[in-house]
C-alpha positions as CSV (number, residue, x, y, z in Angstrom):
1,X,-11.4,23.0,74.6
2,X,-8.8,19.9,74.6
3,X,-7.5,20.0,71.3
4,X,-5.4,16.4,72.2
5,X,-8.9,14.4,72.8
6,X,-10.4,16.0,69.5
7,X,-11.4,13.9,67.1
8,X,-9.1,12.8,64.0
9,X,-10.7,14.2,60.8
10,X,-12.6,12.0,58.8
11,X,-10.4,11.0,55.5
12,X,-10.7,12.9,52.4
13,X,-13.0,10.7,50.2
14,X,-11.4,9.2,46.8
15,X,-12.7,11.1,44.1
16,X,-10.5,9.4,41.5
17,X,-13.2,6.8,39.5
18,X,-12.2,3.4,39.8
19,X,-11.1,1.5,36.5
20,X,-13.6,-0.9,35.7
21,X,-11.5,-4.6,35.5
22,X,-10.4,-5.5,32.0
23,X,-12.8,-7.5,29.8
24,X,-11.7,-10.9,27.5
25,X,-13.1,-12.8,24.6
26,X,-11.7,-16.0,24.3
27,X,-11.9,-17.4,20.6
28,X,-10.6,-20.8,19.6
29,X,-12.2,-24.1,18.1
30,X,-10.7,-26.7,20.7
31,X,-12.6,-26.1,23.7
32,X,-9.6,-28.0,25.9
33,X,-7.1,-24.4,25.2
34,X,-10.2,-22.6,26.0
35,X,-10.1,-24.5,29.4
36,X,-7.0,-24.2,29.5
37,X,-6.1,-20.5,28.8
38,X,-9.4,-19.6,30.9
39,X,-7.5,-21.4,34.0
40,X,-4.1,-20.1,33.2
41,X,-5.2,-16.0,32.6
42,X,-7.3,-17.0,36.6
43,X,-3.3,-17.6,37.7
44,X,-2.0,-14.8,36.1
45,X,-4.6,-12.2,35.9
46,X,-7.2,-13.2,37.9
47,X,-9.1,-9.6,37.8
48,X,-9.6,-10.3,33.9
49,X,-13.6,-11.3,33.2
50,X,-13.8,-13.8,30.6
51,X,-17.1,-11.8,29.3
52,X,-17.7,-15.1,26.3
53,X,-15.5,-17.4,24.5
54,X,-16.0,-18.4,20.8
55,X,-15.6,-21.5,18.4
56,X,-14.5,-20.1,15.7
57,X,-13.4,-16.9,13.8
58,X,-17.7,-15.5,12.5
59,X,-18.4,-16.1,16.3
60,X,-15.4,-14.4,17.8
61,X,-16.4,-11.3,15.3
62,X,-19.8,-11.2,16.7
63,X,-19.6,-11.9,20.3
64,X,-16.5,-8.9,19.8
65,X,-19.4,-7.0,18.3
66,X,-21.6,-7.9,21.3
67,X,-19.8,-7.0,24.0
68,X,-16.7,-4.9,22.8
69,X,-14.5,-6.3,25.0
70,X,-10.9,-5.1,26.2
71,X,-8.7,-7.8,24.7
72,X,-9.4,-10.4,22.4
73,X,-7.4,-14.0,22.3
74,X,-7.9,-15.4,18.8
75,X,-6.3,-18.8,17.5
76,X,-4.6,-17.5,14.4
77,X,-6.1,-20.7,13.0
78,X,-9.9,-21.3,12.8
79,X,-12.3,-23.3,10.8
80,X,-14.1,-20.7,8.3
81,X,-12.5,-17.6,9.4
82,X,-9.2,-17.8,10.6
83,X,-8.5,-15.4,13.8
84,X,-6.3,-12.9,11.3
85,X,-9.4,-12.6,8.8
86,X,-11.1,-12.2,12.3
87,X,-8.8,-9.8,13.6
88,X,-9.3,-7.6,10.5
89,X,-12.9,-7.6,10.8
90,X,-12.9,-6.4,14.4
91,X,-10.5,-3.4,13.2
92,X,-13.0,-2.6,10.9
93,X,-15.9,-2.3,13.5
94,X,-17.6,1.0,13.7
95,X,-20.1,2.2,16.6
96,X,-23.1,0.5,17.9
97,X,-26.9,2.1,17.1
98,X,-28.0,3.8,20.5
99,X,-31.8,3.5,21.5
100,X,-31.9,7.0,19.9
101,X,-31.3,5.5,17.1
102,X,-27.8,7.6,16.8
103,X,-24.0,6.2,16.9
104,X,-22.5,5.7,20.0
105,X,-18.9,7.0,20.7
106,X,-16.3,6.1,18.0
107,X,-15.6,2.2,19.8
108,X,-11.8,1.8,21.1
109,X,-10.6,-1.3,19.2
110,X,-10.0,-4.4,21.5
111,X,-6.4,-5.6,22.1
112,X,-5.4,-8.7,19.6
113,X,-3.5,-11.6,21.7
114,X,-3.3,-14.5,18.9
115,X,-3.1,-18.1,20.4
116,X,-1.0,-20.3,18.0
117,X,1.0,-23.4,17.6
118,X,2.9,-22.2,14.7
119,X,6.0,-20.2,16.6
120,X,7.2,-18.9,12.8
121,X,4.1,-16.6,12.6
122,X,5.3,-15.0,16.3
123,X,8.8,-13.6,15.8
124,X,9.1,-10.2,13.8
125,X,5.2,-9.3,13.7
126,X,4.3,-9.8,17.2
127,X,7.5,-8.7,18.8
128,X,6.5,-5.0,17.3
129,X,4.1,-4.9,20.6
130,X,1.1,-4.0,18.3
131,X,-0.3,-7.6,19.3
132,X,0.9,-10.2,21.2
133,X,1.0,-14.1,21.2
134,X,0.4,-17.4,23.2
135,X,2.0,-20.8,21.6
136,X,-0.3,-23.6,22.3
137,X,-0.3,-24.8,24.9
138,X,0.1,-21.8,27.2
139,X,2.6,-21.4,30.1
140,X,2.3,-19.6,32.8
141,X,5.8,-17.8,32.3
142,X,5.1,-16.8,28.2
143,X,1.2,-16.0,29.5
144,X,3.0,-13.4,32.1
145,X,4.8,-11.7,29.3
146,X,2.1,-11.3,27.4
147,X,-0.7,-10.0,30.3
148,X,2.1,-7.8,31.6
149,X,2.4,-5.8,27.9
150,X,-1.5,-5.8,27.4
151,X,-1.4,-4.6,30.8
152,X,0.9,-2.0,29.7
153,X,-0.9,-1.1,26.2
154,X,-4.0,-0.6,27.9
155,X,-2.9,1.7,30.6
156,X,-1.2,3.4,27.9
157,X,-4.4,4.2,25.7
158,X,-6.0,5.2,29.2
159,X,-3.3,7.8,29.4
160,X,-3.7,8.8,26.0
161,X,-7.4,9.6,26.4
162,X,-7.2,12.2,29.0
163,X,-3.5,13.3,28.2
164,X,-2.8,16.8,27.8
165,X,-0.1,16.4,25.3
166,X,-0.5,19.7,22.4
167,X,1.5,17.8,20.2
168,X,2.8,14.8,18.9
169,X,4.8,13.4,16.1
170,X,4.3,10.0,14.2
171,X,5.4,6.7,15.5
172,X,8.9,5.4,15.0
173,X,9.0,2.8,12.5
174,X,9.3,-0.2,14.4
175,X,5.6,0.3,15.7
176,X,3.9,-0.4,12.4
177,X,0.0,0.1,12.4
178,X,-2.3,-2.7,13.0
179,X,-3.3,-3.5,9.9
180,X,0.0,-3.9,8.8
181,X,1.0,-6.3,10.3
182,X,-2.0,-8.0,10.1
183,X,-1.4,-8.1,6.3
184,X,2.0,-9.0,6.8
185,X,0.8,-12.3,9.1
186,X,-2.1,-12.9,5.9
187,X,0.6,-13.0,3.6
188,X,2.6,-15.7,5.6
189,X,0.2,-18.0,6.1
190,X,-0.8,-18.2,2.6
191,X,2.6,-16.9,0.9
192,X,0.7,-18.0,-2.7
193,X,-2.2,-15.2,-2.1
194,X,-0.3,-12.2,-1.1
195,X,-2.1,-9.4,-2.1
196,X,-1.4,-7.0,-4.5
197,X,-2.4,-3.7,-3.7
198,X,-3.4,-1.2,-5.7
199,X,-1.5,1.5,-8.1
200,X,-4.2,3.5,-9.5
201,X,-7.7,4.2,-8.5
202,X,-10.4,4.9,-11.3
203,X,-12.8,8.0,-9.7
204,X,-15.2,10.2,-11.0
205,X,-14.3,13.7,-11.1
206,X,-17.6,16.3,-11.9
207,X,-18.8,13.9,-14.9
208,X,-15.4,12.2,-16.4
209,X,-13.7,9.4,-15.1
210,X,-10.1,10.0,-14.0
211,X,-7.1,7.1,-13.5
212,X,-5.5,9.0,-10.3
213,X,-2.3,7.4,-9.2
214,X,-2.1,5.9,-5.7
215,X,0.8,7.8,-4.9
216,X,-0.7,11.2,-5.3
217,X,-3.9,10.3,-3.0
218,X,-3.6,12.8,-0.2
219,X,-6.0,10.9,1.8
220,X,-9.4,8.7,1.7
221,X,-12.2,9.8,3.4
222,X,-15.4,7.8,3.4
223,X,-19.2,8.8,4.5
224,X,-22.7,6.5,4.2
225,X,-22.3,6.4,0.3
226,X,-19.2,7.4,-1.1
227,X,-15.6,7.7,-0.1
228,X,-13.3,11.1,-1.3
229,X,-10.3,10.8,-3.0
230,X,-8.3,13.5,-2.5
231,X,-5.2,14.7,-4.4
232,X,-3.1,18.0,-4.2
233,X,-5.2,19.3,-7.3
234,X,-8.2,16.9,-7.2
235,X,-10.9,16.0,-5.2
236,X,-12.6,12.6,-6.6
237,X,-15.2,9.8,-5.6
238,X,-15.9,6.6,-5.6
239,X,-18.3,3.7,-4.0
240,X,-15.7,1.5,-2.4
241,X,-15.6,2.2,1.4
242,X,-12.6,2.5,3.6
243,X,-13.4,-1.1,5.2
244,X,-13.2,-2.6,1.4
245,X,-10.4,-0.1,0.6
246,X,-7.9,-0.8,3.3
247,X,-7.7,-4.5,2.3
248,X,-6.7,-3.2,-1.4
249,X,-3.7,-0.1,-0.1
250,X,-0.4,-0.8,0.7
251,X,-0.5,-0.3,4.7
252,X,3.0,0.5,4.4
253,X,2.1,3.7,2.5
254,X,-1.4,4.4,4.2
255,X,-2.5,4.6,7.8
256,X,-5.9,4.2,8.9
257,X,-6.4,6.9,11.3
258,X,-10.0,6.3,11.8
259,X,-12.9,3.5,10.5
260,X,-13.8,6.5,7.6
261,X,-10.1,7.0,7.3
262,X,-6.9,6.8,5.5
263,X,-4.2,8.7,5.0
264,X,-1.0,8.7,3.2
265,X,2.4,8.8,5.8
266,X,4.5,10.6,3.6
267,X,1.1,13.6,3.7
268,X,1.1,13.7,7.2
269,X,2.5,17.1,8.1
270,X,2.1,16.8,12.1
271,X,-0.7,16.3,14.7
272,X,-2.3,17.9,17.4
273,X,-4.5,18.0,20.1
274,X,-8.0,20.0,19.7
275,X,-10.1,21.3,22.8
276,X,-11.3,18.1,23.5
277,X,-8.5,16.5,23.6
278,X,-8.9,14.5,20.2
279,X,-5.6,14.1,17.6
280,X,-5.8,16.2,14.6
281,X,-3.8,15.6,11.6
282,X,-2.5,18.6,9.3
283,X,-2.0,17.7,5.8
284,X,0.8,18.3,3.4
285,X,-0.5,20.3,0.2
286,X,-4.3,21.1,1.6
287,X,-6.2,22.4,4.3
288,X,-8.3,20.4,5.9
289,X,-7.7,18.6,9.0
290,X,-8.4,14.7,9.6
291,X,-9.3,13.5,13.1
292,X,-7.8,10.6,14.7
293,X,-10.5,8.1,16.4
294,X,-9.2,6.6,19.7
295,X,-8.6,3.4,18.5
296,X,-5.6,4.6,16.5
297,X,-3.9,7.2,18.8
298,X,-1.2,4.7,19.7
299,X,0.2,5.4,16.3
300,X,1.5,9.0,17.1
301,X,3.5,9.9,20.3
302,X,3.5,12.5,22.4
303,X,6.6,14.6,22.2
């Protein structure tokens, strides 16, 4: 047989799955930004699908809801819910209702990109990388910044999902948790209403009411009814859940790890990876392990 007049092989067929393109919701009340981001982001990023756009910040939370996009561009101000009160809603989303009537998987949270005209809201909080910014009206060059770290954040969380990391510490400071800094912007653009967060939490414990300092909370854990309170020596409950709750706590002190969720930093002993591949946190003073949704595994790094 003539080996030279064989045939070439056929080519190995790619088995790696290809990454579905990235997915945008376009919120803001003047249609002509929507025009022209929409055109702009085709320049730039023209693989992006522009799944909806909304009018204001109640729509942007639904249509979010709807089709759990990959990245969301909200104007930071909107008639009746501005896009930060929108952006903390959307942090707050939990899994859709499957037709067997169970929860989906725990929903990875959508990247924020607020559009604004106000260039003091956009120097300290966005430059953390947690969200990014457009200044009205948007140019091509700022736009390319912007798409090129979304770009980056999302391949990022890809990475994290299937990593193989076994450990992992917490974040360095400078990448504060989302809502954070989405606190941090609240309190900016309406300096008169900061919050002011809370010092003690009133709980039931067995039949008494206890006042059970802030501080010594271990960690919040909420289910369908109640949320746990737990303390080195005390386990409590009470009816406020962790979507109510996180508005109310110092983010600074607590992370939410998950949309049932909260822990204090200064508790977090270290984190790991189980058999699936999910982050575990080990807590300082108890036992019991906390698991870290998808959504928030950008707040520990791999070692």
């Amino acid at each position: 047989m003539n080996l030279d007049n064989a045939p070439a092989p056929a080519p190995a067929p790619d088995l790696a799955p290809a990454l579905a393109p990235a997915t945008a919701i376009l919120a803001d009340d003047e249609r002509l930004m929507r025009d022209q981001l929409r055109a702009r982001l085709a320049e730039v990023w023209p693989e992006l699908q522009i799944v909806a756009e909304a009018r204001n910040g109640l729509e942007a939370v639904q249509l979010v809801d709807q089709h759990r996009p990959d990245i969301v561009f909200l104007d930071i101000r909107m008639p009746g819910l501005t896009g930060v009160d929108a952006a903390r809603q959307i942090a707050q989303m939990g899994p859709r209702i499957g037709a067997d009537g169970q929860p989906e998987d725990e929903p990875l949270l959508p990247e924020i990109v607020f559009i604004t005209a106000y260039d003091q809201y956009a120097v300290e909080a966005f430059e953390q990388g947690v969200v990014d910014y457009v200044l009205k009206p948007a140019e091509r060059d700022r736009l390319q910044v912007t798409v090129g770290r979304v770009r980056a954040r999302l391949a990022a969380r890809q990475a994290a999902l299937v990593g193989d990391d076994s450990t992992a510490t917490p974040a360095p400071s400078g990448s504060r948790p989302l809502q954070q800094l989405l606190h941090e912007l609240s309190a900016r653009m309406n300096p008169a209403g900061a919050p002011k967060y809370l010092e003690w939490i009133q709980a039931t414990v067995g039949q008494a009411i206890q006042m059970i300092p802030v501080e010594d909370v271990l960690f919040f854990v909420s289910d369908e009814k109640y949320t746990r309170v737990q303390t080195a020596q005390v386990e409590a409950l009470i009816r406020k859940p962790i979507k109510e709750l996180v508005d109310e706590i110092d983010p600074a002190r607590f992370w939410q790890i998950h949309r049932s969720t909260l822990v204090n930093v200064k508790a977090i002993a270290g984190v790991t990876r189980d058999f699936r591949g999910r982050q575990i946190v080990s807590v300082r003073g108890h036992g019991e392990k906390l698991e870290v949704s998808r959504s928030y595994t950008g707040l520990f790094k791999g070692m």
